[in-house]
C-alpha positions as CSV (number, residue, x, y, z in Angstrom):
1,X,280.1,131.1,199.1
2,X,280.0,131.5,195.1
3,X,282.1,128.3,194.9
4,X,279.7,126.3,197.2
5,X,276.6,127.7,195.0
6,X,278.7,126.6,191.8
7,X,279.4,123.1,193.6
8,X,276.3,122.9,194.4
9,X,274.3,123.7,191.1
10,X,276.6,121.6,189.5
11,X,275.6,118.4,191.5
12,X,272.0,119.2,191.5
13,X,272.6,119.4,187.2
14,X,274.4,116.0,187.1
15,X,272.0,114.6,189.3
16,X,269.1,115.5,187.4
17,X,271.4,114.6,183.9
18,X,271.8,111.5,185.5
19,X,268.0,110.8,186.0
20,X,267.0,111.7,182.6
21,X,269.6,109.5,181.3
22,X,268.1,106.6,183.4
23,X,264.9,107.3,182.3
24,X,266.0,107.1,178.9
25,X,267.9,104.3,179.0
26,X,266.1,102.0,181.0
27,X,263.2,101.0,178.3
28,X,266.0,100.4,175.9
29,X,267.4,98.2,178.2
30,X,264.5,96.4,179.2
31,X,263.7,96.0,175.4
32,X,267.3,94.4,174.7
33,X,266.7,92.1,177.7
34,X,263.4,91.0,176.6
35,X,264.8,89.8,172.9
36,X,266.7,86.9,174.8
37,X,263.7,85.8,176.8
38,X,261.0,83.6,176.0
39,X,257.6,85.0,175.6
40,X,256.1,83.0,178.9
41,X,258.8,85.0,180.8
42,X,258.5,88.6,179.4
43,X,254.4,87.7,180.0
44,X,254.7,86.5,183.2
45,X,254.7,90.7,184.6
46,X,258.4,90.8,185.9
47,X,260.1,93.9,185.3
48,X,263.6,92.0,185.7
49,X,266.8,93.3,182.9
50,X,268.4,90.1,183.5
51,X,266.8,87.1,181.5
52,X,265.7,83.8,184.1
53,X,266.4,81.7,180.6
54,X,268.6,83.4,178.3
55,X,267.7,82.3,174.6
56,X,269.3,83.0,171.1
57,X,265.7,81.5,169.7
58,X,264.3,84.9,169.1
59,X,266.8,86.0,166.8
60,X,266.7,82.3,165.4
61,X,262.9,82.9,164.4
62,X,262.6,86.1,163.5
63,X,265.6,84.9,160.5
64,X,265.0,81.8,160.1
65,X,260.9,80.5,160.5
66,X,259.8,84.0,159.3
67,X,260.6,84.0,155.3
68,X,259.7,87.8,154.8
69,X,262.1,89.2,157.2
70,X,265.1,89.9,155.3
71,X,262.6,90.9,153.0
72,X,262.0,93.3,155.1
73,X,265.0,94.8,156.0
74,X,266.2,95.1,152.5
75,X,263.2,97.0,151.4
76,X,263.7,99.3,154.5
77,X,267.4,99.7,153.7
78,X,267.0,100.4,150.1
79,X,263.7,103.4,150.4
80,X,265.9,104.8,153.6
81,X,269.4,104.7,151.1
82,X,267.6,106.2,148.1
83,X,266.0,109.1,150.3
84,X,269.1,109.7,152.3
85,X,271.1,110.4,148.8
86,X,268.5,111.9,147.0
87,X,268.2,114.3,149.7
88,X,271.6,115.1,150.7
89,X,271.3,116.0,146.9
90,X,268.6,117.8,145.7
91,X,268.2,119.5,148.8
92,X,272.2,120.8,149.1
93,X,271.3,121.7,145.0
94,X,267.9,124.0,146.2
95,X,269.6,125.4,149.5
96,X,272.9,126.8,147.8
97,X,270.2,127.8,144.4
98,X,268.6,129.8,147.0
99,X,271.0,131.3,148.5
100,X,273.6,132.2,145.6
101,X,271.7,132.5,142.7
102,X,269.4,135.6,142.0
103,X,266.9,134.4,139.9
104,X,263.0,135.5,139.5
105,X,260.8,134.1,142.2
106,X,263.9,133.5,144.9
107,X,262.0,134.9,147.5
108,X,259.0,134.1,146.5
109,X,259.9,130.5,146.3
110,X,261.8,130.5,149.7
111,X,258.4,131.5,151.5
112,X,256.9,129.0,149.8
113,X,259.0,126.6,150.9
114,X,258.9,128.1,154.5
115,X,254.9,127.6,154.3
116,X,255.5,124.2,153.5
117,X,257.0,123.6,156.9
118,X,253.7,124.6,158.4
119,X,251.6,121.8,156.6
120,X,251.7,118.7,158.8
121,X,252.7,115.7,157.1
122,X,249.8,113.7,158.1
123,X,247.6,116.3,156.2
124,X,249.5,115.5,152.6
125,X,249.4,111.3,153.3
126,X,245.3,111.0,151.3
127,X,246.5,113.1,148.1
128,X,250.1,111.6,147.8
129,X,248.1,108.4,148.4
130,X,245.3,109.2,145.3
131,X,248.3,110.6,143.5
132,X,250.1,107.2,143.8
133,X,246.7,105.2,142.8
134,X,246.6,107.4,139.2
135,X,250.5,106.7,138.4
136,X,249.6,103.1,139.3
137,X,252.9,103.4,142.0
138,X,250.9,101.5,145.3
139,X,253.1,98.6,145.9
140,X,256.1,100.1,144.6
141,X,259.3,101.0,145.7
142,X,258.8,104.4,143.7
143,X,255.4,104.9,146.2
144,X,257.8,105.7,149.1
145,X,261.0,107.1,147.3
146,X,259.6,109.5,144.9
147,X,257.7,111.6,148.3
148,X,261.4,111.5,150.2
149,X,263.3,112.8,147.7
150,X,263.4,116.6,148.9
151,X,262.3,117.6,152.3
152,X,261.5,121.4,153.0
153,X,263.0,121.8,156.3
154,X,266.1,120.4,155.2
155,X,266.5,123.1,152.3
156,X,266.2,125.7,154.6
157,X,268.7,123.9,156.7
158,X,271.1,123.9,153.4
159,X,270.4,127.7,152.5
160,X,271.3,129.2,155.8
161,X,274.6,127.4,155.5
162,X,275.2,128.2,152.2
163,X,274.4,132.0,153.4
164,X,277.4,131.8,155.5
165,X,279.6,129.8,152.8
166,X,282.5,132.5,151.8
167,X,281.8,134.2,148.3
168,X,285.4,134.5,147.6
169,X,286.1,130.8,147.1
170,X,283.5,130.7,144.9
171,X,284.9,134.0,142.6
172,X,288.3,132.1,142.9
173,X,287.1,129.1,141.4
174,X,284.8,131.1,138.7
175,X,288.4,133.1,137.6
176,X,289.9,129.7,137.5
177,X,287.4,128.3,135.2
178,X,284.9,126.6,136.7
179,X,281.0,127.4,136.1
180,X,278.2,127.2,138.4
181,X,278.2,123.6,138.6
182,X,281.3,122.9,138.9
183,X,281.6,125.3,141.9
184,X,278.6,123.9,143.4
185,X,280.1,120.1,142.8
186,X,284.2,120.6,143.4
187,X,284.0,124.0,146.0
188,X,280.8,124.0,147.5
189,X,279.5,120.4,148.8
190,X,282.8,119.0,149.8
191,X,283.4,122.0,152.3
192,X,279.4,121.5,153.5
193,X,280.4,117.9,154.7
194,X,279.2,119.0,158.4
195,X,275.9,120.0,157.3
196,X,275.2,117.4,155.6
197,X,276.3,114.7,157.8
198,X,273.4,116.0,160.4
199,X,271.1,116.1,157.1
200,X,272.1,112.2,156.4
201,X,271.3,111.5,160.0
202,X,267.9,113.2,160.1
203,X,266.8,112.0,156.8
204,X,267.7,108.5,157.1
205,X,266.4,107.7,160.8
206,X,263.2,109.7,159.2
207,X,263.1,106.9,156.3
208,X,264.1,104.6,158.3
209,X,261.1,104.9,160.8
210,X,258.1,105.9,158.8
211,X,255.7,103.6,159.3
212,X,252.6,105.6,158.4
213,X,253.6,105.8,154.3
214,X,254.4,102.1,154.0
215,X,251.1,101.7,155.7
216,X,248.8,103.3,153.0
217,X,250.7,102.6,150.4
218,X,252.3,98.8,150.5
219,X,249.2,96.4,150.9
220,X,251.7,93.9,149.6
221,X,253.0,91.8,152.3
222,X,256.3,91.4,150.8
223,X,256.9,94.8,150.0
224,X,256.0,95.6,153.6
225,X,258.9,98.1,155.6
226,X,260.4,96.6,158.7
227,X,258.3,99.0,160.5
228,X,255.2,97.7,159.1
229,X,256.9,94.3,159.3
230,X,257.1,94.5,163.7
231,X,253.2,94.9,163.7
232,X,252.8,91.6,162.1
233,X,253.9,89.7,164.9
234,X,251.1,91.7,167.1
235,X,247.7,89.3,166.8
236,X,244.2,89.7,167.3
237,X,244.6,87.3,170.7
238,X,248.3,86.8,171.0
239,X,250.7,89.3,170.6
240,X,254.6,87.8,170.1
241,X,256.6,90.3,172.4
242,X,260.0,88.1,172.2
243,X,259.9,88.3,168.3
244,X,258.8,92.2,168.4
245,X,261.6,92.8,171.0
246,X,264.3,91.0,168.9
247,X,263.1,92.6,165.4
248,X,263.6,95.6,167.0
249,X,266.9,95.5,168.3
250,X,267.7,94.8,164.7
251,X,265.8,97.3,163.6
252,X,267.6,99.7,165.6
253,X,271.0,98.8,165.3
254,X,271.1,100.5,161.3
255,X,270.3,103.9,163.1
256,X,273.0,103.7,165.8
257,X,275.5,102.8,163.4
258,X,274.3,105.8,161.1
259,X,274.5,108.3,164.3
260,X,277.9,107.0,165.5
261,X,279.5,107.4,161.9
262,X,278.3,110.6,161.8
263,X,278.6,111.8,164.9
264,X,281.6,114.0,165.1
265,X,279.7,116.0,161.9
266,X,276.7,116.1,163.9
267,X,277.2,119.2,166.4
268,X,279.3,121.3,163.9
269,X,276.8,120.6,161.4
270,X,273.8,122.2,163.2
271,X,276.2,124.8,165.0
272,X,277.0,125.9,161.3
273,X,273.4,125.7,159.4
274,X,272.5,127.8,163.2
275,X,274.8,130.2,162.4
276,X,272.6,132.5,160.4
């Protein structure tokens, strides 16, 4: 009777796996459809996956007859690059500060940083935008890197791994020589390669998909992000879904590529920063 229970639950839970996964996965699909169809077709109201007139001419435009695209996607590659390094960096440098070194205001400091997780971004976006008007930074690259260069959450994330990072290869490397930095740099971040492969995911899909910073700050259509790029091809009386559905298969192939590099990180990573 247990084993029919078990049997049983354990259809029911792949069924329902299965139907999330469907759910899931069918917009995607539809979307990647929809990039080799012309716009009369994906207009017309069918909901078919398999294009009637399958069309490279999408792709063709989007590279070709629209100048600013690779524009685009270098300006969205470079912000999301810079913030992904500048993160893994200076927050791996704060977490492993916080957790190893006693210094006045640690604590103080850590709740500070914990607060800081409270505040909604969309609450900071008006005074990092009048802060970016006095430096004279709107229309810069330094407009979107300079905000994404540390990220609270991820500190904390850092600090509870370093919390359970063993003291006595650090006092091994201090009798062999080395002094804080070099412990931090030689001992410490090549053994926290799990945590921050799931901090290089996080952060760069983050960069990589803001659309709400680029918006405020870049007015400047060829300093525009991808993101802010798609929603030119939306107009006023026509809105080009065969362009937006191509630009955004592109757009999302950078992300899966990140995730599948870092995959096998991924789980260990969070299982370790959890660990705490």
């Amino acid at each position: 009777m247990v084993f029919q229970q078990s049997k049983w639950g354990k259809a029911i839970l792949y069924f329902l796996l299965f139907a999330y996964g469907c759910v899931t996965v069918a917009p995607f699909l539809w979307a990647l459809s929809s990039s080799f169809k012309p716009l009369s077709e994906i207009v017309s109201g069918g909901i078919n996956f398999i294009p009637k007139e399958f069309t490279f001419q999408n792709y063709y435009d989007i590279f070709v007859k629209e100048p600013l695209f690779l524009r685009w996607m270098y300006n969205s590659a470079l912000i999301a690059v810079v913030a992904t390094v500048c993160n893994t960096l200076f927050n791996s440098m704060a977490g492993y500060a916080l957790a190893r070194i006693d210094f006045a205001g640690n604590k103080i400091m850590f709740i500070l940083i914990l607060a800081v997780q409270m505040i909604p971004g969309q609450l900071t976006i008006v005074p990092a935008y009048l802060i970016m008007k006095q430096l004279d930074l709107l229309n810069t690259y330094a407009a979107l890197t300079l905000p994404m260069m540390a990220n609270a959450t991820f500190i904390f994330m850092m600090r509870q791994f370093f919390l359970s990072f063993p003291k006595e290869l650090e006092e091994a490397a201090e009798m062999d020589g080395l002094n804080r930095f070099g412990v931090f740099f030689r001992i410490a971040l090549p053994l926290a390669v799990p945590a921050l492969a799931a901090q290089t995911i996080f952060v760069f899909m983050g960069a990589w998909n803001e659309f709400l910073k680029p918006l405020m700050f870049m007015s400047d259509k060829s300093m525009f992000t991808l993101t802010l790029g798609l929603n030119t091809f939306k107009g006023q009386y026509i809105s080009h879904w065969n362009y937006i559905m191509a630009a955004s298969m592109v757009f999302t192939l950078p992300a899966l590529l990140i995730y599948a590099f870092f995959n096998r990180f991924f789980i260990k990573g969070i299982t370790f920063t959890g660990g705490k």
